[in-house]
MIGU-232000 format. One record per residue: x, y, z of N, C-alpha, C, CB in turn; chain; residue number from 0. Coordinates in nm, 2 decimals, padded with zeros to 4 digits, m for minus. Glycine has a CB too. Layout:
residues N
n.xx n.yy n.zz ca.xx ca.yy ca.zz c.xx c.yy c.zz cb.xx cb.yy cb.zz mol seq
X Y Z X Y Z X Y Z X Y Z A NUM
...
//
This chain:
residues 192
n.xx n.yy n.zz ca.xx ca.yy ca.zz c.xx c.yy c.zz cb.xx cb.yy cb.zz mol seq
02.95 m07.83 02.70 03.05 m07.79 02.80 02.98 m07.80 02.93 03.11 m07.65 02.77 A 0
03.05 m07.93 02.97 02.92 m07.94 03.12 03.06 m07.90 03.23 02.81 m08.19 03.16 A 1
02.98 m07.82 03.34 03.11 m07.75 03.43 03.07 m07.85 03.55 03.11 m07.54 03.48 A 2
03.14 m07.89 03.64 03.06 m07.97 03.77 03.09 m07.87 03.89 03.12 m08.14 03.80 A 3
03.06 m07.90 04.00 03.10 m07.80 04.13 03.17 m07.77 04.13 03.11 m07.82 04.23 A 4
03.27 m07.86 04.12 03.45 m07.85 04.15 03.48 m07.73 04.07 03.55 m07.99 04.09 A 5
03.44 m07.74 03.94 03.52 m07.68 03.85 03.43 m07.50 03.83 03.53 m07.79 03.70 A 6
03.33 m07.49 03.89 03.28 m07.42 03.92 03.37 m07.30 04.02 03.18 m07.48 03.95 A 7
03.37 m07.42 04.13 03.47 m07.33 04.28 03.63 m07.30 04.21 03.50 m07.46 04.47 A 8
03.67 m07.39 04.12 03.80 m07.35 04.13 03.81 m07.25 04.02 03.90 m07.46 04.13 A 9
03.75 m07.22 03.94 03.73 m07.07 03.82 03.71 m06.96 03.95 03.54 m07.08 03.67 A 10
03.59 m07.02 04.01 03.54 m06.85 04.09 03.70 m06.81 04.20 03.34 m06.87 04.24 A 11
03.76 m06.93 04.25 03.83 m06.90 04.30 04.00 m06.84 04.25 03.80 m06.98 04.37 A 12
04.00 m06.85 04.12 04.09 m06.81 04.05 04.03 m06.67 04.01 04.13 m06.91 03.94 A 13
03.92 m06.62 04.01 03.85 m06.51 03.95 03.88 m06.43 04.07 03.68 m06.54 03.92 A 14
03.89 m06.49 04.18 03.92 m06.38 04.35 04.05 m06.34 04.35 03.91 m06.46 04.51 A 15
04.11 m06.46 04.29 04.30 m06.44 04.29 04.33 m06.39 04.25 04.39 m06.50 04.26 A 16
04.31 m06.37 04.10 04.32 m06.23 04.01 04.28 m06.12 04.12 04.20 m06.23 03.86 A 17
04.21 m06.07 04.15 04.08 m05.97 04.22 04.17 m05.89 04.34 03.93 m06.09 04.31 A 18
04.26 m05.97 04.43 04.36 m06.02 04.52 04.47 m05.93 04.44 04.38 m06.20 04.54 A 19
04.49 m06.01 04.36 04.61 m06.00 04.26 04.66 m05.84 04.20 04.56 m06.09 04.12 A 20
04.55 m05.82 04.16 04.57 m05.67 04.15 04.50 m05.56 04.22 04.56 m05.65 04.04 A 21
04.53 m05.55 04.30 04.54 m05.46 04.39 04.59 m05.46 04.52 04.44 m05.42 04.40 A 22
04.66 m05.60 04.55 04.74 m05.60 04.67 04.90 m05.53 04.65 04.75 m05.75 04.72 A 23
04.93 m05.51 04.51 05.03 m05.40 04.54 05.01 m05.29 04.41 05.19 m05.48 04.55 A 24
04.93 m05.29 04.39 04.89 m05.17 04.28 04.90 m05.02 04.31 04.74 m05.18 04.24 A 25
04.94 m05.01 04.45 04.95 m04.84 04.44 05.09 m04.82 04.42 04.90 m04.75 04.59 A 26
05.19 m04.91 04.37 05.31 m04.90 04.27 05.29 m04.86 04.12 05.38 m05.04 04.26 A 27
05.30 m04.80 04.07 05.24 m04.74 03.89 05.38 m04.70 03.83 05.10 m04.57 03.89 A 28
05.41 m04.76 03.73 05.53 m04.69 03.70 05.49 m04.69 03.54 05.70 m04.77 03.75 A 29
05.55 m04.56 03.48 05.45 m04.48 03.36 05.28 m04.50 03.37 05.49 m04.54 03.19 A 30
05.22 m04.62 03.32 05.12 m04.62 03.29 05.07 m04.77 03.36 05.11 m04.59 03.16 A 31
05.15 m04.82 03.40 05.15 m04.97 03.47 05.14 m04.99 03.59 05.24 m05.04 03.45 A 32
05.04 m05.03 03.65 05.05 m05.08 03.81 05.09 m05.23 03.82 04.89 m05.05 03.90 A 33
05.14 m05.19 03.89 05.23 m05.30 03.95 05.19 m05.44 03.99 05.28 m05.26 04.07 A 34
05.10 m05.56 03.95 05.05 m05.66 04.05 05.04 m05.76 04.04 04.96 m05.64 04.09 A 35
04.98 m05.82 04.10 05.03 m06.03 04.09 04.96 m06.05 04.00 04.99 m06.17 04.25 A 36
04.85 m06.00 03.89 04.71 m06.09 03.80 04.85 m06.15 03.69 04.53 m05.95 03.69 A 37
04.95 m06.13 03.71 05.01 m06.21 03.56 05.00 m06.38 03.61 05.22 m06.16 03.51 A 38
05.07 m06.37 03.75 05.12 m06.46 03.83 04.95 m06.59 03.82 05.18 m06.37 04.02 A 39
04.88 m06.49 03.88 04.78 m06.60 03.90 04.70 m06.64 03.79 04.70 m06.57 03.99 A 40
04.71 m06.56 03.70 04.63 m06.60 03.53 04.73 m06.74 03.49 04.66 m06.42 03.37 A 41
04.89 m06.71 03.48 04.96 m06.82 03.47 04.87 m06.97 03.55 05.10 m06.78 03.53 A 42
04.92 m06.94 03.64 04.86 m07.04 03.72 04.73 m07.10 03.70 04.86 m06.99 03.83 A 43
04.64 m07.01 03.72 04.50 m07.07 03.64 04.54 m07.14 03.55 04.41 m06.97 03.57 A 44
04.60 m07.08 03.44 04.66 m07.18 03.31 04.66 m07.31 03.34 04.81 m07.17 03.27 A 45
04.82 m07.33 03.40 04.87 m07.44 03.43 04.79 m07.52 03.52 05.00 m07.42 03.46 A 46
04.70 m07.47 03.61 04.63 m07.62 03.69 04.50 m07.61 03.66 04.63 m07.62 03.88 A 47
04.42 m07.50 03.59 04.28 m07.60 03.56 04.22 m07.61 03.43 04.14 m07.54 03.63 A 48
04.35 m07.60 03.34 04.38 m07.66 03.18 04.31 m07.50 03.11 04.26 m07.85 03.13 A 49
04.34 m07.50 03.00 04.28 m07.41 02.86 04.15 m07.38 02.91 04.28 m07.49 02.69 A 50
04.02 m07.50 02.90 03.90 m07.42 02.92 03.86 m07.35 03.02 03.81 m07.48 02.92 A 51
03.90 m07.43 03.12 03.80 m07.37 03.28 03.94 m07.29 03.34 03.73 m07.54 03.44 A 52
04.10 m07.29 03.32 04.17 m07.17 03.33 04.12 m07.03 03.21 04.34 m07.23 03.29 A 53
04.05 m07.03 03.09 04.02 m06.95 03.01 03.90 m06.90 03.07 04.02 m07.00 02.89 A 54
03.80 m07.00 03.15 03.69 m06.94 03.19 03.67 m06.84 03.32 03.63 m07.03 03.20 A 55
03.79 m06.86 03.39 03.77 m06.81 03.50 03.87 m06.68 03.47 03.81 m06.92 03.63 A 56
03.92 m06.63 03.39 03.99 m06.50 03.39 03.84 m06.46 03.29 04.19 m06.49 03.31 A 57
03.76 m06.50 03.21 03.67 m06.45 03.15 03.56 m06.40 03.29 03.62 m06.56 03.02 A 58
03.54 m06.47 03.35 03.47 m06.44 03.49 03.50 m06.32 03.59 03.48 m06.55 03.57 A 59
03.64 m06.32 03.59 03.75 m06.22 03.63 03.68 m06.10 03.54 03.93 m06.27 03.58 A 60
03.71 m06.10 03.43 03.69 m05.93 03.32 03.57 m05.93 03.29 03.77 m05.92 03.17 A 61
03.45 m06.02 03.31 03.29 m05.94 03.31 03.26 m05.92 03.46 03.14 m06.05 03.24 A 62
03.32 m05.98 03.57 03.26 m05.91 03.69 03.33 m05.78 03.68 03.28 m05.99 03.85 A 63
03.47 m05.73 03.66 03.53 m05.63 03.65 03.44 m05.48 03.58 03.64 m05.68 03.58 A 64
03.39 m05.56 03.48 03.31 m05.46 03.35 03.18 m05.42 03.39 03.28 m05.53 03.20 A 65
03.13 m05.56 03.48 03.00 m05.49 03.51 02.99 m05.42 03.67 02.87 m05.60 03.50 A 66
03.09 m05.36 03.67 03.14 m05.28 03.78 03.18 m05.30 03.92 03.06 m05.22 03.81 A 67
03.25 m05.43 03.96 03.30 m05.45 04.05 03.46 m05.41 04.09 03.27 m05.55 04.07 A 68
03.44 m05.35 04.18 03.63 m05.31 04.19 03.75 m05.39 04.20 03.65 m05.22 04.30 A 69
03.72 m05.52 04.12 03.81 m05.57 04.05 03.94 m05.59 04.02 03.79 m05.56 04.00 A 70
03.97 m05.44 03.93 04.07 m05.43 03.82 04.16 m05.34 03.96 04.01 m05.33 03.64 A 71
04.31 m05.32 03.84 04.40 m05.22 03.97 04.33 m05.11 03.99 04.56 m05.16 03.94 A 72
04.38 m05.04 04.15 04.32 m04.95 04.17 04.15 m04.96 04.22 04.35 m04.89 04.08 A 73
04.10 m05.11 04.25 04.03 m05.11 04.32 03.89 m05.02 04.24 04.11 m05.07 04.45 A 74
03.94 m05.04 04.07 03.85 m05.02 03.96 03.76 m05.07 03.89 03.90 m05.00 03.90 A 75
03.65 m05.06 03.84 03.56 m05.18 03.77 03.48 m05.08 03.65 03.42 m05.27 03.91 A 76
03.46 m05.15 03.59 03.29 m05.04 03.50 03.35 m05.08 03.36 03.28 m04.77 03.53 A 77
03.23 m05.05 03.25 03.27 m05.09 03.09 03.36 m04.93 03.08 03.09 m05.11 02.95 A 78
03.45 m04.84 03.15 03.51 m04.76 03.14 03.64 m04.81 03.14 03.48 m04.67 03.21 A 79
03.66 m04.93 03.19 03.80 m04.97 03.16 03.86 m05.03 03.07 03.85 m05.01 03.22 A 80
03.77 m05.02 02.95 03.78 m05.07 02.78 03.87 m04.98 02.73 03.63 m05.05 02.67 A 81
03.84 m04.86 02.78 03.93 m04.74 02.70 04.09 m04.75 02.77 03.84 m04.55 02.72 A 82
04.07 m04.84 02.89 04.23 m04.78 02.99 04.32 m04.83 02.91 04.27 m04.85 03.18 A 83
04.42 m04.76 02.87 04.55 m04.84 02.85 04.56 m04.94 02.89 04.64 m04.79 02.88 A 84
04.58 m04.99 02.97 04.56 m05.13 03.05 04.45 m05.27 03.03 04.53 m05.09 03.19 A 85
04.36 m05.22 02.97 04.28 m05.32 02.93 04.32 m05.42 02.83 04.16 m05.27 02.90 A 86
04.42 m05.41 02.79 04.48 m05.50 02.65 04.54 m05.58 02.78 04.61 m05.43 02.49 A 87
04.62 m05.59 02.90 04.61 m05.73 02.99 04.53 m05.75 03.03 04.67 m05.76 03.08 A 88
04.42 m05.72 03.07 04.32 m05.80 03.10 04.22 m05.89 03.02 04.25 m05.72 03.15 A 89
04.23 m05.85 02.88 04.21 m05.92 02.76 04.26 m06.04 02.75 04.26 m05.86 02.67 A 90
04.44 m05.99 02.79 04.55 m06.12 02.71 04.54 m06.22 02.86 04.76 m06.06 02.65 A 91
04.44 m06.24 02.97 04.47 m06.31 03.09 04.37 m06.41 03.04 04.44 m06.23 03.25 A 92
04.24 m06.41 02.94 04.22 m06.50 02.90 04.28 m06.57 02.79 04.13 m06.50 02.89 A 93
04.36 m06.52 02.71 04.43 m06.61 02.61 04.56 m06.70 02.64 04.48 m06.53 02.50 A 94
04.62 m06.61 02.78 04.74 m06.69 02.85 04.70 m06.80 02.94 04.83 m06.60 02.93 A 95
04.58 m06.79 03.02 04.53 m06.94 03.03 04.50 m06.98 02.97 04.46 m06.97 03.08 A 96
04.44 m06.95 02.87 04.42 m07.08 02.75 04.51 m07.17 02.66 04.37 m07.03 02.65 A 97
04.61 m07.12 02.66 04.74 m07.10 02.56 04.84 m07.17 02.66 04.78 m06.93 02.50 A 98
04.82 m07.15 02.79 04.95 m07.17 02.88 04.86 m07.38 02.91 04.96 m06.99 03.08 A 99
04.76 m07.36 02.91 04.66 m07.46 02.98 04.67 m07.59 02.90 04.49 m07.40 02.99 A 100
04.66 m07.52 02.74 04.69 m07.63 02.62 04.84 m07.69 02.61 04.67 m07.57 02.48 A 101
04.93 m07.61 02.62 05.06 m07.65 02.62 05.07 m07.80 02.71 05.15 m07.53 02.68 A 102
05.00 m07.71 02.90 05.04 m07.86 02.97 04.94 m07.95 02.94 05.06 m07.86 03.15 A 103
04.84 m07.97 02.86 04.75 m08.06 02.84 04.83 m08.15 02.75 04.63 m08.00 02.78 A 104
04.90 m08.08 02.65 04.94 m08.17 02.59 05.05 m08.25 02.63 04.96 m08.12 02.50 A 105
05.15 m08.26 02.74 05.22 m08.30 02.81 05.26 m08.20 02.90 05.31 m08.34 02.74 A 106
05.21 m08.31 03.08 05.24 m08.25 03.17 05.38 m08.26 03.19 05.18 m08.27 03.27 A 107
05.47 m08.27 03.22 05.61 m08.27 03.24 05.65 m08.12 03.33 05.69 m08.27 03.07 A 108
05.74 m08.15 03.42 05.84 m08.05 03.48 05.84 m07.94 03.37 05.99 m08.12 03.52 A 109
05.88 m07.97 03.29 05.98 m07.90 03.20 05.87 m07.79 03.12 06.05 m08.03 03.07 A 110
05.78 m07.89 03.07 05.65 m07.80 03.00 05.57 m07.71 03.11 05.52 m07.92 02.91 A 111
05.58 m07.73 03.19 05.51 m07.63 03.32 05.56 m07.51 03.31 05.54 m07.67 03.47 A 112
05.74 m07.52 03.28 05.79 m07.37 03.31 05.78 m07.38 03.17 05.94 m07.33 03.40 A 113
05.79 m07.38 03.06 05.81 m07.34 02.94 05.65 m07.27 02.92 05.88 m07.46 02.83 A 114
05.53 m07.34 02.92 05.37 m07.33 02.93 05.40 m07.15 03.02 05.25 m07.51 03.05 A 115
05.45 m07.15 03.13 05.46 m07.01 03.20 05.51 m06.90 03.13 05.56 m07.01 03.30 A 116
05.68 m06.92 03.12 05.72 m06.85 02.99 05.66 m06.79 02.86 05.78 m06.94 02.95 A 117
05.62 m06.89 02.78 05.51 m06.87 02.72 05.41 m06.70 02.75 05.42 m07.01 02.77 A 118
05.35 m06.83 02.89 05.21 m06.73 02.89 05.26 m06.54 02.90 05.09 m06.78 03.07 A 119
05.41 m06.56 02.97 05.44 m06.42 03.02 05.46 m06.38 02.88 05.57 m06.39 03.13 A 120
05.46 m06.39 02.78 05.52 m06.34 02.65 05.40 m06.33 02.63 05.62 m06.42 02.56 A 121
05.34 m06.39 02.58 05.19 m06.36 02.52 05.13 m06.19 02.64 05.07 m06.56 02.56 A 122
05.13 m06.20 02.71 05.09 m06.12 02.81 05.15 m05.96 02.79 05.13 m06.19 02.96 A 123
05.28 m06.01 02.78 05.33 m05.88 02.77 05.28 m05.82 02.62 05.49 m05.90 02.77 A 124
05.28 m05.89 02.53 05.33 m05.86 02.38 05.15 m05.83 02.35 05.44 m06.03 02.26 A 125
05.10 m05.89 02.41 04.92 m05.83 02.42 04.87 m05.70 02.48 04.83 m05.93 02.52 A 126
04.92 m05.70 02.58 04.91 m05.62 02.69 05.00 m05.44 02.68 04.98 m05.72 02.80 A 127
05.11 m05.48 02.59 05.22 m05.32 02.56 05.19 m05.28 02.45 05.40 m05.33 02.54 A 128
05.13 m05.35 02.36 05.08 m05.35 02.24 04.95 m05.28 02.24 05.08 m05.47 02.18 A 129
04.84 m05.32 02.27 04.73 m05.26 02.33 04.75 m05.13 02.39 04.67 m05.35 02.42 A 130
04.80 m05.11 02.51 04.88 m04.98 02.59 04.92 m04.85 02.48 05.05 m05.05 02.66 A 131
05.02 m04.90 02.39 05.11 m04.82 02.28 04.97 m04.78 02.21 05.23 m04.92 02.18 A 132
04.86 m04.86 02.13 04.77 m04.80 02.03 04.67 m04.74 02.14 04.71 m04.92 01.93 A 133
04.67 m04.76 02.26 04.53 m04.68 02.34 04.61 m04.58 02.36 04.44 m04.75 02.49 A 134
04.75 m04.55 02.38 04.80 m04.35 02.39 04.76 m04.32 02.28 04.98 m04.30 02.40 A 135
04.84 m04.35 02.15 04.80 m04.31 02.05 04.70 m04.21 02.05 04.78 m04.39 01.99 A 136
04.57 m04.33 01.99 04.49 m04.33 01.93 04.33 m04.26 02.05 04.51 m04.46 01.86 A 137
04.36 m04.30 02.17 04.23 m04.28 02.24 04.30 m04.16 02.35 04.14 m04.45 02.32 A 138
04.39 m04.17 02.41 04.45 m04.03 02.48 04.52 m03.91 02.38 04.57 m04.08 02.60 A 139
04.53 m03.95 02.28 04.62 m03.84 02.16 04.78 m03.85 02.23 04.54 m03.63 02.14 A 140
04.83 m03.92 02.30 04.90 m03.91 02.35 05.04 m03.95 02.28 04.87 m03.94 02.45 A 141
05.09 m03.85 02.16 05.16 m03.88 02.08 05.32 m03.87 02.10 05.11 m03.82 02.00 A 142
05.33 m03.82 02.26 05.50 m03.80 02.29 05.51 m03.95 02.38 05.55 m03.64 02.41 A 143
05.43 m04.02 02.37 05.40 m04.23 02.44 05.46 m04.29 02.29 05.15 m04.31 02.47 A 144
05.62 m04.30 02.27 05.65 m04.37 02.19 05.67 m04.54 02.21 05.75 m04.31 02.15 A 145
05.66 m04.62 02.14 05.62 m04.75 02.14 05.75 m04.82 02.22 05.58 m04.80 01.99 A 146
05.89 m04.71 02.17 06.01 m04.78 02.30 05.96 m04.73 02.41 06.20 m04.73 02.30 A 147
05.90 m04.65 02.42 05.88 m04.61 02.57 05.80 m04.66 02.68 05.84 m04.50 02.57 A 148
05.65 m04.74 02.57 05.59 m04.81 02.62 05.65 m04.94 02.63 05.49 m04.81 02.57 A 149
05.71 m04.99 02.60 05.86 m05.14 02.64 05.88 m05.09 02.73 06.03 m05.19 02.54 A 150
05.94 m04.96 02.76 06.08 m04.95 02.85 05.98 m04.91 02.99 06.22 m04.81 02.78 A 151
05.86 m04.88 03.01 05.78 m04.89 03.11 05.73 m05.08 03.14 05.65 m04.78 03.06 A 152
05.70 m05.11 03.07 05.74 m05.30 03.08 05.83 m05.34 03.13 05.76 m05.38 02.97 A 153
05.94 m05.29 03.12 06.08 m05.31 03.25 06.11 m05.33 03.36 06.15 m05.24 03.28 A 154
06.01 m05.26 03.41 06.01 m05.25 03.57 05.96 m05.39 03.61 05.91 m05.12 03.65 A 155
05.84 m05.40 03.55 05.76 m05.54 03.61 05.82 m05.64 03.58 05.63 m05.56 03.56 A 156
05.90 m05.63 03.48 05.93 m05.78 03.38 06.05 m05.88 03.45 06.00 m05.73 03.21 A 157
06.14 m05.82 03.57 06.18 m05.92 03.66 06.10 m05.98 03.78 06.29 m05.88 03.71 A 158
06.02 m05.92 03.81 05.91 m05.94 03.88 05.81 m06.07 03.85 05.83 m05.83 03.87 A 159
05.81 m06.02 03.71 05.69 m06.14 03.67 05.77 m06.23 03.59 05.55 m06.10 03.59 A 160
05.90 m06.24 03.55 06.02 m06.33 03.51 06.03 m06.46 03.63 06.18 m06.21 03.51 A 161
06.02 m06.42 03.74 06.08 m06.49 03.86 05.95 m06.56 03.92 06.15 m06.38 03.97 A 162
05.83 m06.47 03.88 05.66 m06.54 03.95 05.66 m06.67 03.83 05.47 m06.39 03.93 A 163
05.67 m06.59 03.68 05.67 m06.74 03.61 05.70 m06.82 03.62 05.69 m06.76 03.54 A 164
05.80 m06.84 03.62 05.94 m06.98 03.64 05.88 m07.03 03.81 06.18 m06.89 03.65 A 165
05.83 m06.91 03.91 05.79 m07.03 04.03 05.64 m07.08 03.98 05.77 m06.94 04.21 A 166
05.57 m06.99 03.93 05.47 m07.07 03.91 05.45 m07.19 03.80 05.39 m06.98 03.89 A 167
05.59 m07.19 03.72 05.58 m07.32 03.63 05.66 m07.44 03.73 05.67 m07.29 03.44 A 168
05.76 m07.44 03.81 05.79 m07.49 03.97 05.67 m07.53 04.06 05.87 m07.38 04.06 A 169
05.60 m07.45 04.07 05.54 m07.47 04.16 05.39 m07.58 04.13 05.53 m07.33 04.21 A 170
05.33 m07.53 04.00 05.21 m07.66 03.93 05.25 m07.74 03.94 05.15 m07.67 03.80 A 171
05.33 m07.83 03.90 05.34 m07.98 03.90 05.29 m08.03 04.00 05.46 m08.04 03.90 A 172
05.36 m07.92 04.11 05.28 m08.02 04.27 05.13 m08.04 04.28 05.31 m07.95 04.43 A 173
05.11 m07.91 04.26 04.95 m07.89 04.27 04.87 m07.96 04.15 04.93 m07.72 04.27 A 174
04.93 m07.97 04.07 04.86 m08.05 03.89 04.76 m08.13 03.94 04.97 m08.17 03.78 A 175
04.85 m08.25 04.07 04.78 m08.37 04.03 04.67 m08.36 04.17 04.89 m08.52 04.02 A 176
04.71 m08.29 04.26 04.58 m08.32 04.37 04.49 m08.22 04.31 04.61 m08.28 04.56 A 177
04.52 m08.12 04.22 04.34 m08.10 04.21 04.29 m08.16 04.08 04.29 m07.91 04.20 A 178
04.37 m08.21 03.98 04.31 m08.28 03.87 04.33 m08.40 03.90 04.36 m08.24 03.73 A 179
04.33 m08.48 04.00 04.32 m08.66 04.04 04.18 m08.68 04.02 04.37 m08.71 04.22 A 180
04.08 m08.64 03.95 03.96 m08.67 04.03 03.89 m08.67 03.89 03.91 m08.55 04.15 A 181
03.97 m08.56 03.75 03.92 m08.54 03.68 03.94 m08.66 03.53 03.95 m08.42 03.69 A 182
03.81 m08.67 03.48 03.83 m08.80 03.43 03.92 m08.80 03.27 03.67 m08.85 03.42 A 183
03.93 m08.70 03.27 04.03 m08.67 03.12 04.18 m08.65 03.16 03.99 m08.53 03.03 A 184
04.20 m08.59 03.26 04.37 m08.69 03.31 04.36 m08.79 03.35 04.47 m08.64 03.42 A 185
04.26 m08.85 03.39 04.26 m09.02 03.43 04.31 m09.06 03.29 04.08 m09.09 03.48 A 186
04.24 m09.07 03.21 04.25 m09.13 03.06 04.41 m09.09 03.03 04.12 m09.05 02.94 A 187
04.42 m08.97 03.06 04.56 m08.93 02.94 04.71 m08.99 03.03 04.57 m08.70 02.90 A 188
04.67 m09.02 03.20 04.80 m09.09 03.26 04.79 m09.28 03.22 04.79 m09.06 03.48 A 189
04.68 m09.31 03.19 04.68 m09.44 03.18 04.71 m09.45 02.99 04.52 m09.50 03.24 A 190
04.72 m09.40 02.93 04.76 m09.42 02.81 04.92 m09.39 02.82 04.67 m09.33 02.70 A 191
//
């Protein structure tokens, strides 16, 4: 896995966006959830710098986070936010670039951009409420956190990041080809 400059700057700079991402409107919290753009730009990562180097740069995202930079919402960092309820999205921001990144690899198309988005927000959620629901449980004892309740705290955000998806599966195509024009494996896969 050889990385070149480029692909270097555009992970670290998807690693800031996230960074950006949550905590430019995170002092919104509703039950156990702050509010903030990292779905939007993990998507994105996805869709423009494919499965690996979109997978690598949210993995860059959650070890600078862990080894203590204030990162995460709330302007939080440290191996203490393993236990947060919340750490199951920060988990699922590398699998939704990965997962969202393979879809458009396999055909860029309009169409697969927003569906690859879609996607990723599902995976995100269903990673992310799921994780949430077993960390009350089990690590806060917090046994009146019933699993509709944890959904129905997912509510708030979920037109929010319903409407970031669908722009951000709109909005890659444009961006697809000026930053991957250069790269030699969509060269290959537009000429076939």
């Amino acid at each position: 896995m050889k990385l070149r400059a480029v692909d270097i700057t555009l992970a670290g700079m998807f690693a800031s966006l996230m960074a950006i991402g949550a905590n430019i409107t995170s002092f919104i919290v509703i039950g156990g959830v702050p509010i903030t753009l990292t779905t939007f730009f993990c998507i994105l990562a996805g869709l423009l710098l494919g499965s690996r180097l979109g997978a690598i740069s949210m993995i860059v995202y959650a070890l600078v986070g862990l080894a203590g930079a204030p990162v995460f919402s709330h302007f939080s960092g440290g191996w203490s936010a393993i236990v947060s309820p919340t750490f199951g999205f920060i988990l699922s921001y590398i699998i939704v670039a990965y997962v969202v990144g393979k879809i458009v690899e396999r055909k860029a198309s309009k169409t697969n951009f927003v569906i690859a988005a879609l996607v990723g927000l599902c995976i995100n959620y269903g990673f992310g409420t799921n994780w949430m629901y077993f960390a009350y449980q089990f690590l806060a004892s917090a046994e009146e956190i019933s699993y509709k309740v944890a959904w129905l705290w997912m509510a708030a955000p979920l037109p929010k990041d319903l409407i970031l998806a669908v722009f951000a599966g709109t909005l890659a195509p444009r961006l697809y080809k000026s930053i991957n024009r250069n790269t030699p494996v969509i060269a290959k896969k537009e000429a076939s």
